[in-house]
N, C-alpha and C positions, 0 to 999 in steps of 0.2 A: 537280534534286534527286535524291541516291541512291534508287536502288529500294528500300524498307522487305522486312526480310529478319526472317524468324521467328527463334526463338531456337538451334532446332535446325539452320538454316540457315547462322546466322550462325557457329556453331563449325566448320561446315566451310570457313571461309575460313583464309586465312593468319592474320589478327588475331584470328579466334576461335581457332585452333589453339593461336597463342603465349596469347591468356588463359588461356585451359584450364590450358597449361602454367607459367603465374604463380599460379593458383590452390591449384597444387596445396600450395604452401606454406604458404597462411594455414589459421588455425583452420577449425576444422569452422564458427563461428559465423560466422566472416568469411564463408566459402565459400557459407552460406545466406543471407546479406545477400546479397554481392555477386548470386547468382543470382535473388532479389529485383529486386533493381533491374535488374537484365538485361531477364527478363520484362515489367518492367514498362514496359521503354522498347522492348519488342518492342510490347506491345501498345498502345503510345502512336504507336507507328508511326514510331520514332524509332532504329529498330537498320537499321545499314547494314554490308556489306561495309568503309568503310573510318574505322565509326564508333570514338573511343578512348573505351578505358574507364578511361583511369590516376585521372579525377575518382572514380571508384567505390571505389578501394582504401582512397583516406582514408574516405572515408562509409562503410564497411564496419568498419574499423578503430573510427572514432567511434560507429558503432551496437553495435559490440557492446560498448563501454566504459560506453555510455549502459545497455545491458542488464544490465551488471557494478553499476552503480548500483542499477537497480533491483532488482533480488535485493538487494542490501545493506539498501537501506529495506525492503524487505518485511520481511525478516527483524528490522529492528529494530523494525518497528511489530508485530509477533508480537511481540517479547519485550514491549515497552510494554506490549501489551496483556494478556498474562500478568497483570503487574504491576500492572491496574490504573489504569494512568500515560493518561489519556486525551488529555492537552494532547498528549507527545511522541507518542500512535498516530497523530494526528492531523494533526501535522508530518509522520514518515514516509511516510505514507500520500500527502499531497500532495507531496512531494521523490519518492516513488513513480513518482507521476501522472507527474508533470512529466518525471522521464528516459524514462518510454515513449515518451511525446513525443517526446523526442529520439531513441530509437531510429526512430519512424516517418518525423521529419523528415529522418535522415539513410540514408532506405532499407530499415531496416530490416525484416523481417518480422514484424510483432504480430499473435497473434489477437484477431475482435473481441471474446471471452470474457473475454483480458486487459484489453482498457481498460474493460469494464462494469465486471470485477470491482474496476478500480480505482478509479473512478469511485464505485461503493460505499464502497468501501473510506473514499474521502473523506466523503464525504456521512456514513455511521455513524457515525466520531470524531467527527464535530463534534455529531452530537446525542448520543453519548456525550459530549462535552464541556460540554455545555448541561445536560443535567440531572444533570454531574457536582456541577454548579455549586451546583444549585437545592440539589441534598443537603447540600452544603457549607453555604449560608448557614441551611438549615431545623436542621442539627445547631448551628451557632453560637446560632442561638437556645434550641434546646433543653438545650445546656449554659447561657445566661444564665437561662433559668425555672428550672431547676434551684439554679442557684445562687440564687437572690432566692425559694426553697421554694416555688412555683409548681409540681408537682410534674404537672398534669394537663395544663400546655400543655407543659411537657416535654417527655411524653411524647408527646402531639399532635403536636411539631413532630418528634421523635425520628421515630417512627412515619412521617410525611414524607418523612424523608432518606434511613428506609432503603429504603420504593418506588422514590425519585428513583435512589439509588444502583444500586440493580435492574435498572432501566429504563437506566441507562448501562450497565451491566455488560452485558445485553442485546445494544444498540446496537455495546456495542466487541466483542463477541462474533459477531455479526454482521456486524464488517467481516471479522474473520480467523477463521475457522473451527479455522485452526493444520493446519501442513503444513509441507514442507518448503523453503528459500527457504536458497539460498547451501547452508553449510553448519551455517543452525540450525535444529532441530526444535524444534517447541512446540505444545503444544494450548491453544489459547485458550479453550477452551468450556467448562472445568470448575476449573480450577487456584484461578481470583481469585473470591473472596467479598463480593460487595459488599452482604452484609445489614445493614442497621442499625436497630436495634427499639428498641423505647420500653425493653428491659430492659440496654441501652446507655449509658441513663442512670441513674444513682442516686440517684432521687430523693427519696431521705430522707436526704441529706447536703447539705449547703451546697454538697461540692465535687465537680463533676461534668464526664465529660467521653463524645462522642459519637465513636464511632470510622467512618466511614463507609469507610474503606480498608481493613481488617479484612483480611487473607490467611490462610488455611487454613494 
């Protein structure tokens, strides 16, 4: 078996010289994948004098497309989230997850700060999702009191939806903080209004309705 050769080792051979010189054409992103997985198979004990590395250029290529994904979903679950929209923060967010994944599976370099934060990221939509929910059915009722002049669980259940909705706004605000991702800005932390108060409903009309998605 070849002698296991460090990575700075390994470039002063012939076949690290010609990498080096194949490198020099891929992206900056390729060039830190591919030295990624280099490293990594220096220290796996698996870089030799007459080791190839042509399997690396596709995985390099794949990770940084996989990376290209993730900017994309991040960015759209910011705007989601802007919006409001908890079900789609919550998709992005896991289509997120899921391409970091494939940047790590295919060599890529992630920090572990990226996968907590995305890891969050999932975990927040969904209980912004959950008590998106709650708001949802406490406002449907609170438009039914209302209309059948019940005007006290109205607002009882009014009152309800707009904590619930709170508490989501919260939660989806806490996945994305709002920053830069690709090329959209957005701050998530102020834009979306998810108050919904018992003065939401009208309760001295028959016909009444609860706005629990409400935007400034």
């Amino acid at each position: 078996m070849p002698d296991p050769m460090s990575l700075e080792e390994y470039f002063q051979t012939e076949n690290g010289q010609q990498l080096q010189s194949d490198m020099a054409g891929m992206s900056q992103a390729e060039q830190a994948d591919m030295m990624n997985q280099l490293q990594q198979t220096a220290d796996d004990g698996g870089l030799h004098a007459e080791f190839n590395s042509d399997g690396m250029f596709l995985d390099a290529q794949q990770a940084e497309q996989a990376r290209d994904d993730a900017e994309y979903y991040q960015a759209e679950q910011a705007k989601a989230a802007d919006a409001g929209d908890w079900d789609k923060a919550h998709e992005m967010a896991e289509n997120a997850q899921y391409s970091m994944q494939e940047v790590q599976d295919h060599g890529g370099d992630v920090a572990a700060s990226e996968v907590i934060q995305a890891d969050h990221d999932v975990s927040n939509t969904e209980w912004a999702q959950y008590h998106q929910e709650i708001a949802d059915d406490n406002a449907t009722s609170a438009a039914a009191y209302a209309e059948a002049g019940d005007a006290d669980h109205a607002a009882m259940y009014a009152e309800t939806a707009g904590n619930e909705a709170s508490t989501a706004a919260d939660y989806g605000a806490a996945a994305d903080q709002g920053g830069s991702y690709a090329d959209h800005t957005v701050d998530t932390s102020s834009s979306y209004d998810a108050t919904a108060t018992a003065s939401s409903v009208d309760t001295s009309s028959s016909v009444s309705a609860v706005d629990t998605t409400a935007t400034e």
